[in-house]
N, C-alpha and C positions, 0 to 999 in steps of 0.2 A: 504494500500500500504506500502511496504518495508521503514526505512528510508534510504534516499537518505545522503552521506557524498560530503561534499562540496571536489572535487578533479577536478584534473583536466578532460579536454575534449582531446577525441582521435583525433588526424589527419586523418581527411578525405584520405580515399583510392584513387587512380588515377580511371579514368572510367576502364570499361569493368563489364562486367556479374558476372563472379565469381570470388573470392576472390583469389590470388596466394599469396603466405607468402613471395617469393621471391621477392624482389627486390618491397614490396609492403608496407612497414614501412621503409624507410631510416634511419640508426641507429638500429633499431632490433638487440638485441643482440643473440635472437635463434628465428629461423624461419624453420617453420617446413609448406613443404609443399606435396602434395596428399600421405599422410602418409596413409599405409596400413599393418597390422596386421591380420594376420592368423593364427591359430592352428590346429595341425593335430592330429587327435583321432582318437580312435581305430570306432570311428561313424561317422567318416567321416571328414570334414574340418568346424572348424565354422570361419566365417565370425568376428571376433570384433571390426576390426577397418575400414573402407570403404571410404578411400580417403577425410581424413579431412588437412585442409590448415590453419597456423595461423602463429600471429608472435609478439612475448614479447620485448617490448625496455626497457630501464634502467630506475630505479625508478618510474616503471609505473607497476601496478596491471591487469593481466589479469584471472577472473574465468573464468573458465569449471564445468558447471551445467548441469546436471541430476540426473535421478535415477539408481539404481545401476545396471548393465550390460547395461551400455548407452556406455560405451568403454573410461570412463573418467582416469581411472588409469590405465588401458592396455596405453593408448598413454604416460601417464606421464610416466610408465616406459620403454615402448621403449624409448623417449628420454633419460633415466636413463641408458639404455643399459643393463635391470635385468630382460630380459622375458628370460622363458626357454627354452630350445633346439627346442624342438615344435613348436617353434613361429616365423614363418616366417613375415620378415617385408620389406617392398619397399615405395620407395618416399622418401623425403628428410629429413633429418636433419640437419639443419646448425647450427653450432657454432659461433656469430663473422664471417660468411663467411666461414666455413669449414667445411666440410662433415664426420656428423659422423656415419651415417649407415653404414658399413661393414670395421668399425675398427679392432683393434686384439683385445684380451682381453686383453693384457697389457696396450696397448693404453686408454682400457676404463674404465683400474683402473687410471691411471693419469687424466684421464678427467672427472670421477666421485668426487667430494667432491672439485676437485682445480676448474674447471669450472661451474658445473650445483652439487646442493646437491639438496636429498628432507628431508623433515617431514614427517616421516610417522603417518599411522593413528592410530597407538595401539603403546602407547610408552615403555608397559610393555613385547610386543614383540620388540619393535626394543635394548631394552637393555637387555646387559648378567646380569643376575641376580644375580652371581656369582662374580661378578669384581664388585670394587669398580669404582662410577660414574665417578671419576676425572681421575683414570687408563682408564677409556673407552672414553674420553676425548681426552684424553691426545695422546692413539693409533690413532686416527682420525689425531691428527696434524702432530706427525714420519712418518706416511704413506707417506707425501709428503713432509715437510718438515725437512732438515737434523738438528736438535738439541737435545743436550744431554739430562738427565734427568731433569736436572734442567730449564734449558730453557722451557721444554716441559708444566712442571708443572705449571711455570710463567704465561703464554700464557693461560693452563687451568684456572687458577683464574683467571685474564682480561677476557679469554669469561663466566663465571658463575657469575663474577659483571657484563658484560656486558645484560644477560639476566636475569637481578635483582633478583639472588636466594643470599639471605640473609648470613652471614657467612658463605662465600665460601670457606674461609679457611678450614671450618670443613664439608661441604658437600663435600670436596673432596674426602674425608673419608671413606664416608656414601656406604649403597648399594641402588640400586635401591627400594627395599621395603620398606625402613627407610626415603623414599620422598613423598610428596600428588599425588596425580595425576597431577595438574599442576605442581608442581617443576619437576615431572621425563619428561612432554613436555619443559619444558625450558630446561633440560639438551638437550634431543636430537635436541633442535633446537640450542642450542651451539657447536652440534658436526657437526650439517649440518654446519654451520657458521666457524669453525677450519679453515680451510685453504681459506676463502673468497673469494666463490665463487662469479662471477656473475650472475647466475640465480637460484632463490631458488623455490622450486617444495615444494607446501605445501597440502600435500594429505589426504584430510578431518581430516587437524589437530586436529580441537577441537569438533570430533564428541562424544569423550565418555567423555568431560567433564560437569560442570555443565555450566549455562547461565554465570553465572559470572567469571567465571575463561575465559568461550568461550573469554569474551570479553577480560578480562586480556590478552592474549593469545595471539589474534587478533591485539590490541592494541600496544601490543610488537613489532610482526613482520614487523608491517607497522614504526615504530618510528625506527627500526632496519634498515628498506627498507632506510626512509630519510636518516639515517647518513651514510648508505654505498652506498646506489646509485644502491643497490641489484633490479633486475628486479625478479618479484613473480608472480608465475602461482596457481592459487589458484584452488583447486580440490575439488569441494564439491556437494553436492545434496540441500543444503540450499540456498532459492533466497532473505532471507532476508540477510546473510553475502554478497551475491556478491552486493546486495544492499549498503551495511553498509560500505562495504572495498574496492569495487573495481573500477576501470575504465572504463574497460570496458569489455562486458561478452559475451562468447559462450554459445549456448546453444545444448548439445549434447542427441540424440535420436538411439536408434538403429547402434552404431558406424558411426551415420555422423552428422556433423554439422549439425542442421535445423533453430538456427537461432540466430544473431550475430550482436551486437551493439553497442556503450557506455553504461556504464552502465545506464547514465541519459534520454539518449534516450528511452533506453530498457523500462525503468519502466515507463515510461511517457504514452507509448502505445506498448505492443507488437501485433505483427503480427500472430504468429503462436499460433497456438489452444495447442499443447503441453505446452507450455512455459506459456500459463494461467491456463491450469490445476495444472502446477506444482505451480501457483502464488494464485491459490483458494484454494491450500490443507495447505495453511500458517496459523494457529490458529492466532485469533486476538484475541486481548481484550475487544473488544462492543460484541463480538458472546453471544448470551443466550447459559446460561450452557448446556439447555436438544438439543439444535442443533448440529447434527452431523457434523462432518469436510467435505468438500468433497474431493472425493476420485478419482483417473483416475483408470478407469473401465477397466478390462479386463486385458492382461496381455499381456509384452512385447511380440514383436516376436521371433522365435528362430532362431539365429544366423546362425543357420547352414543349412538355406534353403534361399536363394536367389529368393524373388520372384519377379514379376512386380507391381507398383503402390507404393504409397506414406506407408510406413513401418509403420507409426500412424493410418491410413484407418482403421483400426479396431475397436480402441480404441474412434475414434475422430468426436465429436459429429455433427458438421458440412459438414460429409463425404460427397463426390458426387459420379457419376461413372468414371469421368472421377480421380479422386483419385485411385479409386482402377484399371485403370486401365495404369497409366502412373505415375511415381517418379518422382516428384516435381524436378528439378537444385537446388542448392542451386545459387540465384543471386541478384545482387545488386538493388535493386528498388528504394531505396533513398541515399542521402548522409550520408556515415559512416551506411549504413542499407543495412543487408541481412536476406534473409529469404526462404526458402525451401517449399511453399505452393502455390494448385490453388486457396484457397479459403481463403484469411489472413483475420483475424477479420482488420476491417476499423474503423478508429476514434474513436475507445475506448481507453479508460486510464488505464492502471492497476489498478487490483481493491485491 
């Protein structure tokens, strides 16, 4: 089983079946509810985001777990407001209580980086490689706030001590190839951080680096989260990090919730057949060498056909008929526990 990090426990939801983000965390600072994402291709409309509901409060860790075309980053960046033209989105986005679905795009460069930044997942893409780190710093902060050059620069050294990259003075300098792989994700988690925001979107940050740096990484952001009060939506396919770092976790299948807990809850015993597979394919340390990982079989569905019954029904070893032939609600069955399944594994622990 994952380690579990001593944090805190989530506030129990009010009754009712299914989860609403609205007015369902008091305090939430983004709440995002029957969020829908679609694309339109020259094959037709795929499906990637199918009316998921959640909601992030301050100084509080929330991951978004799957694997990849689960609709984990399609939703981070509609909240981010950076899907492309093609991508039609409905349902809510709140800010603090403000609606950001069908802003201008002026509006959503001021509410990008001063409200809601992310981390992205490839830091040698998210920087010009061309400009020096400190100049591309530094532009993050001018964007919204009015200071001259020198000011700008001050504030650049305070955020690069701030995310302990070592003489900052002279990494200000440097270009991005003249950095390790973790120093250029510190830069870019200093450049989400520039204008302080309150909600940080960390999108499988520490996928390409090593375990050690992961942790460096990880370690920051949360020691970053306490002294600003930052709320952090963690984007990953790893259930050992939402184990290690978070509070409490979503777990995304097929662009929809399937199932949704504290993080302490969660691993104590999950419910849904997805969310074990994804918890059996985690290499341990007692495994004998010549034993293979296991692996979830088969291959996700395709997006772009809407069928009936439960979207795992294929894959999921405990399938019935009446699976494949009605979709599971996502609903509340215990306190602070939701789960998407006719048939939830019962009193097992994570293994």
């Amino acid at each position: 089983m994952p380690r579990l990090r001593e944090r805190g426990r989530a506030a129990p939801a009010p009754g009712g079946s299914e989860p609403s983000a609205v007015g369902m965390t008091p305090g939430a600072v983004l709440e995002v509810e029957d969020l829908r994402v679609t694309f339109r291709t020259r094959l037709g409309t795929v499906y990637a985001v199918q009316g998921i509901s959640f909601a992030v409060e301050p100084g509080r860790t929330l991951a978004v777990i799957g694997e990849s075309g689960s609709g984990k980053t399609v939703s981070a960046r509609a909240i981010m407001g950076l899907l492309p033209r093609s991508a039609d989105v409905s349902g809510s986005i709140r800010f603090k209580g403000e609606q950001v679905v069908g802003r201008s795009n002026n509006e959503m460069r001021d509410y990008r980086g001063r409200n809601v930044a992310m981390v992205f997942q490839n830091p040698e893409r998210s920087l010009n490689p061309t400009m020096r780190v400190g100049y591309q710093i530094a532009e993050a902060i001018t964007t919204h706030e009015p200071m001259d050059r020198r000011q700008a620069r001050e504030r650049t050294i305070e955020l690069l001590k701030m995310v302990r990259i070592p003489a900052p003075e002279q990494r200000f300098h440097e270009y991005p190839h003249q950095l390790s792989g973790g120093m250029r994700q510190r830069v870019v988690i200093a450049i989400a951080l520039a204008c302080g925001p309150e909600v940080l979107i960390a999108d499988e940050a520490t996928t390409a680096l090593d375990v050690t740096t992961q942790a460096q990484i990880m370690d920051l952001l949360l020691d970053l989260q306490r002294e600003t009060g930052t709320a952090l939506l963690m984007i990953s396919h790893d259930m050992s990090l939402a184990a290690a770092y978070s509070e409490d976790v979503v777990v995304m299948y097929a662009g929809k919730i399937v199932e949704r807990a504290s993080a302490r809850d969660l691993f104590a015993g999950v419910r849904m057949p997805y969310t074990q597979a994804l918890l059996d394919a985690i290499p341990r340390i007692d495994t004998e060498p010549h034993v293979l990982l296991p692996v979830v079989g088969g291959r996700p569905p395709d997006q772009s056909v809407l069928r009936d019954g439960c979207p795992f029904a294929p894959r999921c070893p405990d399938v019935q008929q009446d699976c494949r032939d009605h979709a599971p609600p996502l609903r509340q069955h215990e306190p602070d526990r939701w789960w998407a399944c006719w048939h939830p594994i019962q009193g097992g622990a994570a293994r």
